[in-house]
N, C-alpha and C positions, 0 to 999 in steps of 0.2 A: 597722666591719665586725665580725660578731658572732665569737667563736671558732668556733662552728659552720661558720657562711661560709665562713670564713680555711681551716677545713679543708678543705668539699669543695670550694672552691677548688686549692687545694693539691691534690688527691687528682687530677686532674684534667691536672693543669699539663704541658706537654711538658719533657720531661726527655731534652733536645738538649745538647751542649757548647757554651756559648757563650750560653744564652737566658736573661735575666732579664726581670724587671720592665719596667726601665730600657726595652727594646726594643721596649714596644709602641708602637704607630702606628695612624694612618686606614689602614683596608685594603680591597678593593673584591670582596668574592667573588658568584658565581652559587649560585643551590639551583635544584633544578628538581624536579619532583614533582608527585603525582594531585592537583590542589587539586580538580578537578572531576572527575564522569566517574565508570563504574562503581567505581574502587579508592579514588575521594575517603573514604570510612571511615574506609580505610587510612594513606590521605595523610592526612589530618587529624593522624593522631600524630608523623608525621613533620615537618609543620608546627607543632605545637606544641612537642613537641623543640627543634627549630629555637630556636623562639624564645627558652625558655627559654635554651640555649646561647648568643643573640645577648648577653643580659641580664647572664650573666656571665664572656664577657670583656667588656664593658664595666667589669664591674667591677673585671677586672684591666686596664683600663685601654687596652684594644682596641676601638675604636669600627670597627663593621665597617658598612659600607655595601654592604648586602644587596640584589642584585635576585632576586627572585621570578620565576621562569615557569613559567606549569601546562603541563602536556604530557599533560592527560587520559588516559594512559594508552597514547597511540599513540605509535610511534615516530617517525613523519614531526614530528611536531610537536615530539617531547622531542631530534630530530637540530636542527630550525629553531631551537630556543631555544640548544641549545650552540653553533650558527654564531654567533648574536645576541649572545652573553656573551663569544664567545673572541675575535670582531674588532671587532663595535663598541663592548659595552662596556668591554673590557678589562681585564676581571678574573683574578685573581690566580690562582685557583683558584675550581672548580667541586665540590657536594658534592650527590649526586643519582644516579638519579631512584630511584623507588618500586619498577618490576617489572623485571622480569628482561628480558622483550622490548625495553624501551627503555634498558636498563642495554647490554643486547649492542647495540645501535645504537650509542651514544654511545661506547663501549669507542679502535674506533679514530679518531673523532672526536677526542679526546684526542691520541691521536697525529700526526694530522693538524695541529691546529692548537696544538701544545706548549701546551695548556693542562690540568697536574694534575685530575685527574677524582676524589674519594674517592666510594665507593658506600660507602651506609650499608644496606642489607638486602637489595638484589636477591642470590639465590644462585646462579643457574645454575652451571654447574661450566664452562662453556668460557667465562666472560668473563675469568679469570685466568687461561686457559691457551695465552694466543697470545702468549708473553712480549712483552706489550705494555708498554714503559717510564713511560706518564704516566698510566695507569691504575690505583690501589690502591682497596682492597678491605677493609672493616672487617668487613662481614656472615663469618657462615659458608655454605657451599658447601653444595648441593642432597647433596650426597653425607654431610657431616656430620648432616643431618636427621634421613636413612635412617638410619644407623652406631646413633647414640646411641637413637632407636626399638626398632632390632632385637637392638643391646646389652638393652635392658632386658625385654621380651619374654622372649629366651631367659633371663633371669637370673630372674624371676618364674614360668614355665612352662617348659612342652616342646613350642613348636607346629612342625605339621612342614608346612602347608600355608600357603598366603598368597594373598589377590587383591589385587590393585592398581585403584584406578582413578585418572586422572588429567585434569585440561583439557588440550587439546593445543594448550598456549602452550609456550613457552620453557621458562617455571617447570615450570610439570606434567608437561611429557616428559622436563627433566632429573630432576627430582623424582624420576618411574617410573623410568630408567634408573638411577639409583644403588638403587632401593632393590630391585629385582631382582637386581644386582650384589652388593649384597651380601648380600642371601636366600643365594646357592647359599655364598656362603663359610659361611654361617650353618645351611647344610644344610638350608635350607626352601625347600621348592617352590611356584615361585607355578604356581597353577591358573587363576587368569582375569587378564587383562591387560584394561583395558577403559577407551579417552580418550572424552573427550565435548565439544561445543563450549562454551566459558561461554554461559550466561547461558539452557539447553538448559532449557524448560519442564517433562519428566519424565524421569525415570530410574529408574522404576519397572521396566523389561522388564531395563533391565541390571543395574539393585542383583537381579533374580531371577532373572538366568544364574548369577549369583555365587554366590546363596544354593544354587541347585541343585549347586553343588560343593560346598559346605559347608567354607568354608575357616577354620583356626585362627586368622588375621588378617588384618583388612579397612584395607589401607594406602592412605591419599586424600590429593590434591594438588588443595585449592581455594580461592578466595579465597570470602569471606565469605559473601554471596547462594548461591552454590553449595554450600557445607560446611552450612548451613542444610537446603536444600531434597535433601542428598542424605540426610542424618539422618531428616530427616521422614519421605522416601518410607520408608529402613530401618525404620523402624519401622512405617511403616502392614505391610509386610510380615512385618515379626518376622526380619527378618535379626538370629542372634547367634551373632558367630563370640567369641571366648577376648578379643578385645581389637580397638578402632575403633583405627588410629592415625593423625594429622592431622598432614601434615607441614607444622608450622608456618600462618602465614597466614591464611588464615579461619577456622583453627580453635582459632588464639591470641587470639582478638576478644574484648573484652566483651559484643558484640551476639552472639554465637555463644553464648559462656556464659551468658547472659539467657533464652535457649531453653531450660528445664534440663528438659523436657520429653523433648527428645531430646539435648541435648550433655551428661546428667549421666555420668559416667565415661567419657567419652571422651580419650584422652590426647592431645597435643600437643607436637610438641618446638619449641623456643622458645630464642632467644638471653639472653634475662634475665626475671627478676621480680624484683619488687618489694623481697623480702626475701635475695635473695642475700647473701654476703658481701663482694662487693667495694666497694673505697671509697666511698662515698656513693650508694651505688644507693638505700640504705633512705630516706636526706634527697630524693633524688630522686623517688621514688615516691608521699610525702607532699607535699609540696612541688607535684607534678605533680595531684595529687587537689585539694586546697587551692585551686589556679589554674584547671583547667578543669574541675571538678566529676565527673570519672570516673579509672575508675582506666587508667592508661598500659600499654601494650602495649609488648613487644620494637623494636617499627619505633620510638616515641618517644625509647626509649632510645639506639639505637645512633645515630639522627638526630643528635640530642643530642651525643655524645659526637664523632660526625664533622666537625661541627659546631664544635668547640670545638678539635680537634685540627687541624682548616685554618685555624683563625681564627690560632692562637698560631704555627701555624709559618709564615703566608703573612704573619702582623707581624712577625717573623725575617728571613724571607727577603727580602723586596719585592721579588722578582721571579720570575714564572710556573717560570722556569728553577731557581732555589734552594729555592724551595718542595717542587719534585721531588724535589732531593738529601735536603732534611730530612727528607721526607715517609718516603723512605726507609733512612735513619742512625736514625730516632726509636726509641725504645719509648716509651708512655704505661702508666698505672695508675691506670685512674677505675672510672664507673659498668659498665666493660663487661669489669673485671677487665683482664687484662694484655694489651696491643696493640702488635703489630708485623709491619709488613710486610714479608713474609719471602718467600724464592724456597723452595719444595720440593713433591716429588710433580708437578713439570710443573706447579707453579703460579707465576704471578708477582708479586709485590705483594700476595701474599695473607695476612691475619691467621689465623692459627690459633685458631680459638675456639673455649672453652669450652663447649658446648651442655648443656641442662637440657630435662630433659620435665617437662610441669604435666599435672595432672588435674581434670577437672572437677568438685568434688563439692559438691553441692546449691549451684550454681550460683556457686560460688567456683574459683580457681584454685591449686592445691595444689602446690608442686612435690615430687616424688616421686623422683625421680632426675637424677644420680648419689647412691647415701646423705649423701655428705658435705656435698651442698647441699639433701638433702631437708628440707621443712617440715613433711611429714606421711607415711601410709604408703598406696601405692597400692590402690586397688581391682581386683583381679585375681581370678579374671576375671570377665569382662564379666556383669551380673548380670541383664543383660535390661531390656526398657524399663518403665518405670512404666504402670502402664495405669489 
């Protein structure tokens, strides 16, 4: 093993009383996730993630016997695969799914049938907030999105107005509701409120109710296909408020930043990149390019990292019930900076994370805020589209 390895190995490692080496074992966990279906994009990173993560605990000597179910996205099917994994196959722990809607399905599924549930990115704000016991939570909260968005906004400018638009899933109406929430703490007024269905052919008539208020910022909750196709219309229109802001998700994509047409300066708040400073994100991020020839998004990271924290502690534990306990005694310190599931604010099993905003500039992703993790310096404000 190279010293590199040995590190980000190390950087990684659960840091339980009582866990060594010595302690690993065959272990049999569930992932569940968009392998197909509109969010597959998305899934795909979290499937690579994944793997990566299977690859090195093997190396620390955890050979995990992985079953795979896609749950495209619905929840009836991401509910049938956790039936499937918690009584017939009988796995240890489950680490999954993708979106918000079938993350809130699964939630008390977990507690139903005592089997550990780790979510690595869905945010909704009520899936930790039912103090549900086998349920934890690595992602941040729809509400951390907004916070660290509107943090940076008021610290760059003075805007005193705001539209929102949002899909009216799970994600996108927790999404709007925190970020309205904390607008009035913020003393900015949202002027248009305005959901739409995915996958909704124009939004031309609504991006120009908006523009008819002329708001200081335009705050959107979309996945990928939609964060595309609502920029576009923006721009055939010449919508330009002070700053776009994309809460996370379609608007953290590659494919999103490849449009630089319309996604150039558009911000995005985001659970990691590439270059942060916590342990091994940077070998991560290389390493991830290296393997599947693009560069990795937030959802492969935290996949990754959840990944690897169920793997070490359900070789610990060996059984559904002690996995629990550890799952909640642990802190970690990897790729996703410092992790622990903790009770507070009405949350339960929730990780308090770190959040970072990226900016899009000439088709790269920049991160810009907080200062102490910036790579470079925001474009504020919004400069208009390239024509």
């Amino acid at each position: 093993m190279t010293g590199k390895r040995a590190l980000f190995i190390a950087a990684t490692f659960l840091m339980v009383p009582g866990l060594s080496m010595a302690a690993a074992k065959n272990v049999k966990l569930g992932f569940i996730n968009s392998i197909t279906g509109p969010e597959a994009p998305i899934g795909e990173n979290l499937s690579n993630g994944v793997t990566l993560a299977i690859e090195d605990l093997k190396k620390e000597g955890i050979d995990v016997d992985l079953i795979k179910e896609d749950d495209t996205g619905k929840p009836e099917k991401s509910m049938a695969a956790f039936e499937k994994l918690g009584t017939r196959d009988n796995v240890v722990g489950i680490v999954g799914p993708y979106s918000s809607k079938c993350a809130s399905a699964l939630a008390k599924l977990a507690e139903k049938y005592k089997v550990p549930l780790l979510i690595p990115v869905a945010s909704k704000d009520d899936i930790t907030r039912q103090n549900l016991k086998w349920t934890f939570r690595l992602s941040a909260t729809t509400n951390d999105y907004a916070t660290i968005l509107l943090d940076m906004a008021t610290r760059l400018g003075k805007p005193k107005t705001m539209a929102i638009i949002d899909e009216n899933t799970d994600f996108g109406t927790s999404g709007a509701k925190s970020a309205k929430e904390y607008a009035a703490r913020k003393h900015i007024t949202v002027v248009a409120e305005e959901s739409y269905s995915p996958g909704s052919p124009d939004y031309r008539s609504t991006l120009a109710s908006i523009k008819a208020k002329n708001p200081d910022l335009v705050f959107m909750v979309s996945y990928v296909a939609d964060a595309i196709l609502l920029m576009r219309q923006s721009r055939e229109i010449d919508l330009k408020p002070q700053a776009f802001l994309g809460a996370g998700a379609g608007f953290a994509t590659v494919p999103f930043a490849k449009e630089q047409d319309i996604s150039n300066d558009v911000f995005s708040s985001t659970q990691w990149t590439g270059h942060v400073n916590w342990p091994g994100a940077k070998q991560f991020n290389e390493r991830y390019k290296a393997r599947f020839g693009k560069e990795p998004t937030y959802h492969a990271s935290t996949a990754y990292e959840s990944m690897i924290i169920m793997g070490e502690t359900a070789a610990k534990a060996g059984s559904p019930e002690r996995t629990r306990d550890l799952l909640k005694r642990g802190k970690w310190n990897g790729i996703m900076g410092e992790v622990r599931f903790a009770d507070y604010d009405g949350y339960t099993n929730q990780n308090k994370h770190q959040m970072l905003v990226e900016q899009i500039q000439n088709g790269v992703f920049v991160t810009v805020y907080p200062p102490q993790y910036a790579s470079g310096k925001p474009v504020y404000p919004f400069p208009g589209f390239k024509k």
